[in-house]
C-alpha positions in Angstrom: 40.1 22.5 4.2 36.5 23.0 4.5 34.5 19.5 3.6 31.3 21.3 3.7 29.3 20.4 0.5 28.0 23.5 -1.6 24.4 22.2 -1.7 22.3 25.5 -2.7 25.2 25.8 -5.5 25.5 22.0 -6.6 21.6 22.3 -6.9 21.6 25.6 -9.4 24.5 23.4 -11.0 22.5 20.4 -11.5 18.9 22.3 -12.6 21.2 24.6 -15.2 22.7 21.4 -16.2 19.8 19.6 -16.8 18.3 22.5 -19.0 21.2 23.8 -20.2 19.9 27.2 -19.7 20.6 29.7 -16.5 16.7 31.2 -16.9 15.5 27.4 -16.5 16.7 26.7 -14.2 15.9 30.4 -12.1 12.2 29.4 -12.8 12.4 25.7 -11.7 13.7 27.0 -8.5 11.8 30.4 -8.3 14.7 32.8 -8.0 16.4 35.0 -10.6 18.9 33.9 -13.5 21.3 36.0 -11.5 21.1 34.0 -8.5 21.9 31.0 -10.7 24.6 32.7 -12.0 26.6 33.5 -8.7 25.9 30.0 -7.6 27.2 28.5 -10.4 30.4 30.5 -10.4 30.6 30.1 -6.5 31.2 26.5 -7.6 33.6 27.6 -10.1 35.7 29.1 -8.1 35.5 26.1 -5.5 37.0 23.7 -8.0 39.2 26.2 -9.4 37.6 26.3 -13.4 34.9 26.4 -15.4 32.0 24.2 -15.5 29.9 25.9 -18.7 31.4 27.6 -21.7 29.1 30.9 -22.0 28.4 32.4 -25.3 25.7 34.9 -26.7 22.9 32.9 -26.7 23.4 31.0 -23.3 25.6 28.6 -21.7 26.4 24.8 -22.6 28.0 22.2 -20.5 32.3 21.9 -20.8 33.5 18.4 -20.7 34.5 19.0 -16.7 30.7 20.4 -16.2 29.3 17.1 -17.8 31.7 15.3 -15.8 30.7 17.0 -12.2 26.8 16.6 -13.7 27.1 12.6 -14.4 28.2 12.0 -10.8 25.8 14.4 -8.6 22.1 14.4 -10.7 21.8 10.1 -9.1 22.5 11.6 -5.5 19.6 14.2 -6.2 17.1 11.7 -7.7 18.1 9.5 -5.1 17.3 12.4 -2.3 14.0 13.1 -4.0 12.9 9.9 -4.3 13.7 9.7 -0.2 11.4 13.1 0.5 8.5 11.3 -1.4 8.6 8.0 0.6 8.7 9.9 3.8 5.7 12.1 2.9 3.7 8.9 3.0 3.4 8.6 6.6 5.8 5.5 7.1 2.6 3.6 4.9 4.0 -0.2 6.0 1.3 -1.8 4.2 -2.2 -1.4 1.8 -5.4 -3.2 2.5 -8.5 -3.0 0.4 -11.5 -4.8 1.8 -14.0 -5.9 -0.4 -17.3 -5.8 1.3 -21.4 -5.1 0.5 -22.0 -2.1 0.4 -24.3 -1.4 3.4 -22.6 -3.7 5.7 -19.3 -1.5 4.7 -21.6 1.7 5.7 -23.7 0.5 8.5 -21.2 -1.9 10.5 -17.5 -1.5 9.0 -16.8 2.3 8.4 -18.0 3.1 12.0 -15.7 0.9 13.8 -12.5 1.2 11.6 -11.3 4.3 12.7 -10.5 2.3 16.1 -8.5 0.3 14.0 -6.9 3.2 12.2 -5.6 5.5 15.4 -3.8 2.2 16.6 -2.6 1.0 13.3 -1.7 4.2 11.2 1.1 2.6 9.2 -1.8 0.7 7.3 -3.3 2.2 4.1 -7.2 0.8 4.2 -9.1 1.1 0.7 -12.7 -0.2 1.1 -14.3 -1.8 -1.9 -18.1 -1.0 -1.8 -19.5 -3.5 -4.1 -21.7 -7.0 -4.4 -19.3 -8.4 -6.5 -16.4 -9.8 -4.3 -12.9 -8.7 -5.3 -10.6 -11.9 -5.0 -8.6 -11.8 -2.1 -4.7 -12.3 -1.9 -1.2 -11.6 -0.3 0.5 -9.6 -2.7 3.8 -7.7 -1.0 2.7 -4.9 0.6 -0.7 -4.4 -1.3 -3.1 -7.4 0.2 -6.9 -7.6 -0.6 -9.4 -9.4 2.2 -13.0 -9.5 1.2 -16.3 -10.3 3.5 -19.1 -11.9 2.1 -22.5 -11.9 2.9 -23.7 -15.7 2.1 -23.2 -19.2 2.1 -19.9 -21.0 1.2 -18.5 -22.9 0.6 -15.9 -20.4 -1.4 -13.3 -22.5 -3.8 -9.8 -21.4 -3.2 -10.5 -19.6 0.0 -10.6 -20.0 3.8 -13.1 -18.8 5.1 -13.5 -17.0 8.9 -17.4 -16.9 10.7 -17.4 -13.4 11.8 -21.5 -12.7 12.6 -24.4 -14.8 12.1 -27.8 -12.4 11.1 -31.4 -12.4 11.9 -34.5 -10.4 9.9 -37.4 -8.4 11.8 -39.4 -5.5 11.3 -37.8 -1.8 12.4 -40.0 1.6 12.2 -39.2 5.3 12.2 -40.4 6.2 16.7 -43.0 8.5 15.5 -44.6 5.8 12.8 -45.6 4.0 16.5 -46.9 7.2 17.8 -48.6 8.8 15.1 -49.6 5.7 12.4 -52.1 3.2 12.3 -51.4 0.6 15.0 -48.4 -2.0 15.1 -48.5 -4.1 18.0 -48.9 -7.5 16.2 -47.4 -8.7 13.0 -51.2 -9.1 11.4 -51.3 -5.1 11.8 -48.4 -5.1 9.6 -51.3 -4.7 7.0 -52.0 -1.5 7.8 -48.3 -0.2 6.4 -46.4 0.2 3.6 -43.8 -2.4 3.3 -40.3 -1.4 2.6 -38.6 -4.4 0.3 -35.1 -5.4 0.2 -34.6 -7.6 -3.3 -30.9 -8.9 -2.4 -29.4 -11.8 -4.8 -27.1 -13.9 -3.1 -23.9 -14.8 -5.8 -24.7 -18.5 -5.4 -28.5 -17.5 -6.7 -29.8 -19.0 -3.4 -33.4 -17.7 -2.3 -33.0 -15.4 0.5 -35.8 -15.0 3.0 -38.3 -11.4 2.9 -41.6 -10.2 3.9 -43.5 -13.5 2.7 -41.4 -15.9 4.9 -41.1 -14.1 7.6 -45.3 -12.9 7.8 -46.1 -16.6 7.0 -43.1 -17.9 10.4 -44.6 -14.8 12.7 -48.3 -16.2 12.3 -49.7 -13.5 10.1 -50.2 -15.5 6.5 -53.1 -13.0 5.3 -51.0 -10.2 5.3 -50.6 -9.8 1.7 -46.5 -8.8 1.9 -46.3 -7.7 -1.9 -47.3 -4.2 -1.9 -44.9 -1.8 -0.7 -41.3 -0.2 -2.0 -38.1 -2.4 -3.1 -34.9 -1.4 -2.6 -31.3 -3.5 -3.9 -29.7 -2.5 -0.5 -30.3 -2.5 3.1 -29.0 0.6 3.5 -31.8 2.3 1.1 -34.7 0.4 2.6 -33.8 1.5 6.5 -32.8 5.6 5.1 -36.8 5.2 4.1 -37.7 3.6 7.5 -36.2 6.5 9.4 -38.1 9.2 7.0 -41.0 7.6 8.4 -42.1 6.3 4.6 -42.6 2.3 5.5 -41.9 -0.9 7.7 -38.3 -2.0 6.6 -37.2 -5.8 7.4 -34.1 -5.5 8.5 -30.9 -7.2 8.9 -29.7 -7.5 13.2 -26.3 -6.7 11.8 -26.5 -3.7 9.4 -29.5 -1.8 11.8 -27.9 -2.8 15.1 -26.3 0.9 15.3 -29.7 2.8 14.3 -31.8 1.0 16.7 -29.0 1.9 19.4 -29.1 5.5 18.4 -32.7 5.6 18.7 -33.8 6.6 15.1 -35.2 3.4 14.4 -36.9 1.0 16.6 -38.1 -2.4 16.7 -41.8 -2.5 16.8 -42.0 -6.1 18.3 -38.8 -6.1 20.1 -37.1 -9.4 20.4 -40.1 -11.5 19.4 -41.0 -12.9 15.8 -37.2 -13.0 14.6 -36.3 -15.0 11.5 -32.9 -16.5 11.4 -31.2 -15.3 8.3 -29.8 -18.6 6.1 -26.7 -16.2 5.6 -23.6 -15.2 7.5 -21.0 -12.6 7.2 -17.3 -14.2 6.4 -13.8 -12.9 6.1 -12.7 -14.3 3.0 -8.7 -14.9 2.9 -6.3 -16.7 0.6 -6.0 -20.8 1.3 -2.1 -20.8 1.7 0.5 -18.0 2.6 0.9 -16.0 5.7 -0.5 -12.5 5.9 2.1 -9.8 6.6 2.2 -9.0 10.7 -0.4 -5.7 10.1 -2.9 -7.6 8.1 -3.0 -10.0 10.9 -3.3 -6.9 12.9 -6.8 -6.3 10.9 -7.9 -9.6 10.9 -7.8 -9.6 14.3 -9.1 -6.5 15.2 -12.3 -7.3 13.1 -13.0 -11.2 14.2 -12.6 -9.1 17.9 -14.9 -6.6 17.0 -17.4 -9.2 15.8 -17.5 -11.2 18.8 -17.7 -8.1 21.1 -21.1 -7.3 18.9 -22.4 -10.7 18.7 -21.9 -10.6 22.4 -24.2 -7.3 22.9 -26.5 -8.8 20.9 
């Protein structure tokens, strides 16, 4: 006896069924009615009767053909259902980090692909946005946020991963081709590129005024210039060559390594930002053994910049 099972024809079978029409089913499964035909009454003969009555207008189910059809459309849905969870890639998990939006452009994006070659079972969403998406273990779907500010932050633990410092950076050819910039009073001859950033707890954060009036230069007037709601804007601007930005260590760090911007005063006159970047988590609960994997990764990639810094 031949325990083979008739797939190809138990397929046709099930389509037809399902429809209750040979033609259906032929364009379901891109072939002609014919084809469905022989299949079908390749399993006929197998079982030794007839599965459909047929009549002029088509075919319909017997009571042996709805019996055969109960039993075998599960073991298909069950199959297809099987192909669809192993075209995800063996997806283990789903992260979304909530982060600002320039420190997700700037610092994050660059570095997660690291990340993502080592850990490619983890799904990573990133949330661009100022308003902080609440973090939580939820099954396989967990949400981590990093906030640019000052806690404390009820109901959740919160990680130091970078501290920040403000100073002026300027487009390379602004040095060799503008008016001079060798002392923060010079600052006067440039147009000022403005970063108006809110923190959530409405806490003042430092700009041009406070860091002119700590780097000696108090008749500089600071309010003329450009403003900008994102880091990210004000430095795009900086590299065109259009202003003076004052930016944040951590979101420029890359562009002054790559050369397009450049710190006119170099280490000197830095203001200490009141802010720090945390990784928000939940108070209580384990994370699953890949979201520790991120957390990880990301308080190691912190402290390997902090160190360069």
């Amino acid at each position: 006896m031949d325990d083979r099972l008739p797939l190809n024809a138990l397929r046709a079978f099930a389509v037809a069924a399902r429809h209750g029409s040979f033609k259906t089913a032929a364009d379901q499964l891109h072939v002609t009615a014919g084809a469905i035909s022989r299949q079908v009454k390749q399993l006929e003969t197998l079982l030794g009767a007839a599965l459909f009555d047929r009549h002029a207008h088509g075919v319909r189910l017997n009571a042996r053909g709805e019996r055969l059809a109960a039993g075998i459309m599960p073991a298909f849905e069950d199959m297809a259902t099987a192909l669809a969870a192993a075209r995800r890639h063996d997806i283990d998990q789903r992260l979304t980090v909530s982060a600002p939006p320039s420190f997700i452009q700037h610092w994050l994006l660059p570095r997660l692909a690291d990340f993502e070659a080592v850990y490619d079972n983890v799904e990573i969403a990133l949330d661009a946005s100022q308003r902080m998406t609440v973090p939580e273990w939820h099954g396989e779907s967990t949400r981590l946020a990093i906030r640019y500010g000052r806690g404390p932050w009820p109901g959740l633990r919160a990680i130091g991963l970078l501290g920040d410092a403000l100073f002026p950076v300027c487009a390379p050819q602004l040095l060799e081709h503008g008016a001079a910039l060798e002392r923060p009073a010079d600052l006067a001859g440039h147009r000022l590129l403005h970063v108006a950033w809110h923190s959530a707890s409405g806490a003042p954060f430092p700009g041009w005024r406070e860091w002119l009036d700590a780097a000696g230069a108090p008749e500089v007037d600071a309010a003329p210039g450009q403003r900008y709601s994102l880091f990210g804007l004000a430095l795009d601007q900086a590299i065109a060559g259009r202003g003076v930005a004052l930016a944040s260590s951590v979101i420029v760090a890359d562009r002054l390594a790559s050369g397009v911007l450049v710190a006119p005063f170099g280490c000197n006159f830095m203001l200490a930002s009141p802010y720090a970047y945390e990784l928000l988590t939940p108070m209580t609960g384990t994370p699953p053994a890949p979201i520790r994997a991120f957390i990880d990764w990301v308080m190691g990639e912190a402290e390997t910049f902090a160190a360069g810094q």
